[in-house]
C-alpha positions in Angstrom: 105.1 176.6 -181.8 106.8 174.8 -178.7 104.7 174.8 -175.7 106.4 175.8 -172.5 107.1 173.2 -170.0 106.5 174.1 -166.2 107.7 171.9 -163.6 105.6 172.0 -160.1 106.0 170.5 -156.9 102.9 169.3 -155.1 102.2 169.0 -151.7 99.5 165.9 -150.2 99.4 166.6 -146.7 97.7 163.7 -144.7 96.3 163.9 -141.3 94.1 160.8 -140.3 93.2 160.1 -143.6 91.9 163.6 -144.2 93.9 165.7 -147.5 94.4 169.6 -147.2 92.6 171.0 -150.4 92.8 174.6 -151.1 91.7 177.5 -153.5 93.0 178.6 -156.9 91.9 182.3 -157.6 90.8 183.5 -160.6 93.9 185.4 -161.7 95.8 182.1 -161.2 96.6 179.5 -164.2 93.6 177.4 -163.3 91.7 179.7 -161.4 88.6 179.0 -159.7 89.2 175.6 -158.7 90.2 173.5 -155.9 94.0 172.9 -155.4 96.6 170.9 -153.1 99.7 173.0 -151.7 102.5 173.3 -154.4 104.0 175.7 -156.6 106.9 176.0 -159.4 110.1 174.3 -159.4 113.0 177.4 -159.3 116.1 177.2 -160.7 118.4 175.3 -158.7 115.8 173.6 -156.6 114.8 170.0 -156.3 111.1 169.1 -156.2 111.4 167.6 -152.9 113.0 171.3 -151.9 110.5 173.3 -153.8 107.9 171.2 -152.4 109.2 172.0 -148.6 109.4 175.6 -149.6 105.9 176.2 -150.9 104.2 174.0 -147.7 106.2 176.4 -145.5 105.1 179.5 -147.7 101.8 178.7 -148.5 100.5 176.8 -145.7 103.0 177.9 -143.0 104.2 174.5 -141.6 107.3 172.0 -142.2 106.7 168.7 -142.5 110.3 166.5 -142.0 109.0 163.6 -144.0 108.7 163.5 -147.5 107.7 160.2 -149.5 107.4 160.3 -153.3 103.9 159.9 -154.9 104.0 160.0 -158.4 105.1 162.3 -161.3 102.4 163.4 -163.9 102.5 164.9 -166.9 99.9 167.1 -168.5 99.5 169.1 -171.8 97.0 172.3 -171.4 96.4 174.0 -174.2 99.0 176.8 -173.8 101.5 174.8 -171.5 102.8 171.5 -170.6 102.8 170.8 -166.6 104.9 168.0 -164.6 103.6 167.7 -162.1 106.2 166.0 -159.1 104.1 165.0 -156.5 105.0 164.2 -152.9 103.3 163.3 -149.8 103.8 163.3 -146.0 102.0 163.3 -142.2 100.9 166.7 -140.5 101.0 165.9 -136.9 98.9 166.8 -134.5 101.0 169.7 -132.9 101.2 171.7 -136.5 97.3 171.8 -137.0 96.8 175.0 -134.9 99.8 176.3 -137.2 98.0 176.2 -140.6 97.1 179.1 -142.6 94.0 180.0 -143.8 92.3 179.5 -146.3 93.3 175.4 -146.4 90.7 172.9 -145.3 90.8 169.6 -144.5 88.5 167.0 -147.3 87.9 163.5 -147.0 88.9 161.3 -149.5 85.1 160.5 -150.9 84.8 164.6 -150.7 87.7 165.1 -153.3 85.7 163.5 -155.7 83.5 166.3 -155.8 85.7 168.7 -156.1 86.9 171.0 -159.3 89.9 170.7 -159.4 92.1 171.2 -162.0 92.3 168.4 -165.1 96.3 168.1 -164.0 95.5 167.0 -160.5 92.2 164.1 -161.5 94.8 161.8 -161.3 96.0 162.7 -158.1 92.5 162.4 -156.8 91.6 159.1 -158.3 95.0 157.4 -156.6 94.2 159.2 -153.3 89.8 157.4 -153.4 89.9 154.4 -151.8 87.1 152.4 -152.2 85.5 151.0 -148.5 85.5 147.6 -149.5 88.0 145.2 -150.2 87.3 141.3 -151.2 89.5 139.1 -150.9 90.0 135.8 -153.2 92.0 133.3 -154.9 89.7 133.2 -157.6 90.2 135.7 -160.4 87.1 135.1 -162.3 85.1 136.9 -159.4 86.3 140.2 -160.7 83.7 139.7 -163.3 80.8 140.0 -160.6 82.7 142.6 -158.3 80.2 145.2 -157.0 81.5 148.4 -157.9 82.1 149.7 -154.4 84.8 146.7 -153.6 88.8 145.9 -154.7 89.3 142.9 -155.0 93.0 141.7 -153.6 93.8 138.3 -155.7 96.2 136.1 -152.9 97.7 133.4 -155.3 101.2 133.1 -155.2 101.5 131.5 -158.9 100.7 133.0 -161.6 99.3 129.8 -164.3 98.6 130.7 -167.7 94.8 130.1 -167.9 94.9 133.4 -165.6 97.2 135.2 -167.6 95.1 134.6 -170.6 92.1 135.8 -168.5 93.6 138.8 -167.6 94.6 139.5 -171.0 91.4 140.1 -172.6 89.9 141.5 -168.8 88.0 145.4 -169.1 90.4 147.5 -167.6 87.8 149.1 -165.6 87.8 145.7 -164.1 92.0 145.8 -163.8 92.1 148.9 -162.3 89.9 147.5 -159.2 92.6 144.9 -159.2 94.6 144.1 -156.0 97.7 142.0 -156.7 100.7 140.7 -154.5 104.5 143.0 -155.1 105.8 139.4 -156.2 103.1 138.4 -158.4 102.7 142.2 -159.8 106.8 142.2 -161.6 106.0 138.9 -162.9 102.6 140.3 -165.3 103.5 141.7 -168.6 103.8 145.4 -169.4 100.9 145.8 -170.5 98.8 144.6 -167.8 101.3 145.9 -164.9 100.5 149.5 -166.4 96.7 149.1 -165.6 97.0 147.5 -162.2 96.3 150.7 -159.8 97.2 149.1 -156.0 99.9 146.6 -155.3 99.9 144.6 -152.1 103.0 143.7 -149.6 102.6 141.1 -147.0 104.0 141.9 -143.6 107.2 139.7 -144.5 107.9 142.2 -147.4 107.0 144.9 -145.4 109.4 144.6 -142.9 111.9 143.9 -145.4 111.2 147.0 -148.1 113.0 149.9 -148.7 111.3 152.9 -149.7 112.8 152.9 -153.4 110.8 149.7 -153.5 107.4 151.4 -153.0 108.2 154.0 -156.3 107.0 151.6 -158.6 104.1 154.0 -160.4 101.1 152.6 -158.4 99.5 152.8 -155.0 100.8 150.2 -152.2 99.0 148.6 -149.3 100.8 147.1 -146.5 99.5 144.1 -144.5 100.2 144.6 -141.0 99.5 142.5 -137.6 101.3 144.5 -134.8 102.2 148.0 -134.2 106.0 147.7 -135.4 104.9 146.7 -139.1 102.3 149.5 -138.7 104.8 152.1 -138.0 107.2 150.5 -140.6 104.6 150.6 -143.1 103.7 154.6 -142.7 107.3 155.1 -142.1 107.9 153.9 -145.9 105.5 155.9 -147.2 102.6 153.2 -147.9 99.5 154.9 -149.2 97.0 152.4 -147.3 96.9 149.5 -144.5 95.4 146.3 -143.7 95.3 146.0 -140.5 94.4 142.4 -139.0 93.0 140.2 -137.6 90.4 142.6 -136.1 88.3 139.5 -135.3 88.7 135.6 -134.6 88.4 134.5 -137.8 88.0 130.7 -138.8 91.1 131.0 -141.7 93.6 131.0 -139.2 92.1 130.5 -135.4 95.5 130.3 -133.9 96.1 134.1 -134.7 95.2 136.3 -131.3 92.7 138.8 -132.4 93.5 142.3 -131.7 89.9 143.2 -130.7 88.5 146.6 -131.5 90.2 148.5 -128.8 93.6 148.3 -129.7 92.8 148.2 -133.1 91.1 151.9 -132.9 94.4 152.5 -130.2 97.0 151.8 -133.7 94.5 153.1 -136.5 93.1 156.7 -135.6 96.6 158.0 -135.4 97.2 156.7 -139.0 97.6 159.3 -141.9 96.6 157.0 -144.7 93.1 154.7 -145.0 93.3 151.6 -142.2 91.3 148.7 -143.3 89.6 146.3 -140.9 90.1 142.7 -141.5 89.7 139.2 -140.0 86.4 138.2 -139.1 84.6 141.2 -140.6 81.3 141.3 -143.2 80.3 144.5 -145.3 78.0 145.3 -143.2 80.2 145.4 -140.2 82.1 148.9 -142.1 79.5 151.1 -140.0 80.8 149.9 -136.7 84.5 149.9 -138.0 84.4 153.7 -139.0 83.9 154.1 -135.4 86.8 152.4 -134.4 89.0 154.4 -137.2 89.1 152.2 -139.9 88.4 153.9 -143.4 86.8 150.4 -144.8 86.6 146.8 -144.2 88.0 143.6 -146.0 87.2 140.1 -146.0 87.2 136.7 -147.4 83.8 134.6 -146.4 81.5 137.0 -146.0 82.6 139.2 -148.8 
C-alpha cells in the first residue's frame, strides 16, 4: 500500500541566535514533542506562502524575509513528510507580538529537546559548535577535539589530500569547514558529507542568494559592517567576524576592538564568531561581547 505524502512548510525564526521552539499536543501527528512553526502545504500554495501563512496563524507575526533552508524528506511509518524549510529574522519590534505558547531555545538547548525524528536534522544544521580552528593542514582533523570545526584555508586542492579525504571517518567530514571554491571542486561523494561551507568576504559581497542553496550550511567572513549586513541579508546561517584582536598574521589589518565588535554582533540573528587574535579560552569573555564562539589559528 502507497504511503501518503504530506508536504509541510516550516518556520525557523531567529532572534539573536535564539530559535522559537514550540509544543506538539498529543492529538497531533507527533504529539508530545517539541516543534518549530509550520504547518501543511494547501492546494494552490507555495511553501514560502504556506510558511508566511502558518507564522502569522500560529505564532501571530509576519516576517518579510524569507531565506530557503533546506528540504527534507522523511518516511514515518504511516506517511511520508517533506519537509520545506525556511528561515528568517524576528525583529525586535514583533517580540511583544508573539503568541503563547512559543519560547525562545538556544541552539545548545535544541539538542535536548524531543522533537520529532523529521526535524533531528533540522536541529543538527541549526548546533554550532563554539569552536572553530583554523588550518592549512588537513591531517589535524585527525586530532580535532570534539567541541571544534575545523575551517581548511588552502586554495588548491593536491591529490595527496584528496586521497586523504577519501578514506577520512565522516564523523571527521562532517566537522569539516571548506572554502565555496574549493567545496564544487571535491567529488560527489565527499561534497555530500561536508556540513558547512565557507565564503570569504570577496565572495560575499559578490553572492547571490541562489548561490547559498547549495544543501549545506554557509558561513560568511566579514570585516566591516556592510559585508555583515550583506551576509545576513543573503541568508547566511553563521559569521566570522574579524579581526577582533591585533593579530600577528596580518598586523596591518585595524582591529575592531570588542566594542564595536559587540556594537555589529548582538543585533545578529545567526551565531557571530570572534576571530583574530583570540585563544579558546578567551570564548568566556567573547559571549559577553555577543559572540556565540571563537575561532583561531595559533592558539587553537
Amino acid at each position: 500500500m502507497t504511503k501518503p505524502v504530506v508536504n509541510v512548510a516550516i518556520a525557523l525564526l531567529f532572534h539573536q541566535t535564539k530559535v522559537l521552539v514550540g509544543w506538539r499536543a498529543a492529538a497531533q501527528h507527533q504529539g508530545n514533542k517539541y516543534e518549530f512553526p509550520g504547518g501543511k502545504v494547501e492546494h494552490g500554495e507555495t511553501p514560502e506562502q504556506a510558511c508566511r501563512r502558518e507564522v502569522f496563524e500560529e505564532v501571530g507575526i509576519g516576517v518579510q524575509d524569507w531565506h530557503i533552508f533546506d528540504v527534507i524528506c522523511h518516511e514515518y511509518d504511516d506517511i511520508i513528510v517533506n519537509l520545506h524549510v525556511f528561515h528568517g529574522q524576528v525583529n525586535a519590534e514583533n517580540l511583544e507580538n508573539i503568541q503563547s505558547p512559543w519560547t525562545w531555545y538556544t541552539r545548545d538547548q535544541l539538542t535536548k529537546l524531543n522533537f520529532p525524528k523529521a526535524n533531528q536534522a533540522i536541529v543538527e544544521r541549526l548546533f554550532w559548535q563554539h569552536f572553530i580552528k583554523i588550518s592549512a593542514h588537513i591531517q589535524e582533523i585527525e586530532t580535532l577535539n570534539p567541541e571544534y570545526l575545523m575551517y581548511w584555508r588552502v586554495d588548491e586542492l593536491h591529490v595527496e589530500d584528496l586521497q586523504f579525504l577519501m578514506h577520512l571517518d565522516p564523523t571527521k567530514l562532517a566537522r569539516l569547514v571548506v572554502n565555496v571554491d574549493l567545496w564544487h571542486k571535491l567529488p560527489e561523494q565527499i561534497k555530500t558529507q561536508i556540513f558547512t561551507v565557507h565564503f570569504k568576504q570577496s565572495q560575499v559581497m559578490q553572492a547571490q542568494r541562489h548561490d547559498l542553496n547549495i544543501g549545506v550550511r554557509c558561513i560568511a567572513a566579514c570585516h566591516d559592517l556592510l559585508s555583515l549586513q550583506k551576509a545576513q541579508h543573503l541568508g547566511f546561517e553563521a559569521i566570522l567576524l574579524s579581526p577582533v584582536l591585533h593579530t600577528a598574521t596580518h598586523p596591518e589589518n585595524n582591529a575592531l576592538g570588542w566594542e564595536k565588535f559587540a556594537l555589529w554582533a548582538k543585533d545578529c540573528a545567526v551565531p557571530v564568531f570572534a576571530l583574530g587574535g583570540l585563544k579558546p579560552e578567551d570564548l568566556a569573555i567573547a559571549q559577553q561581547y555577543s559572540a556565540y564562539g571563537v575561532a583561531g589559528i595559533r592558539a587553537f
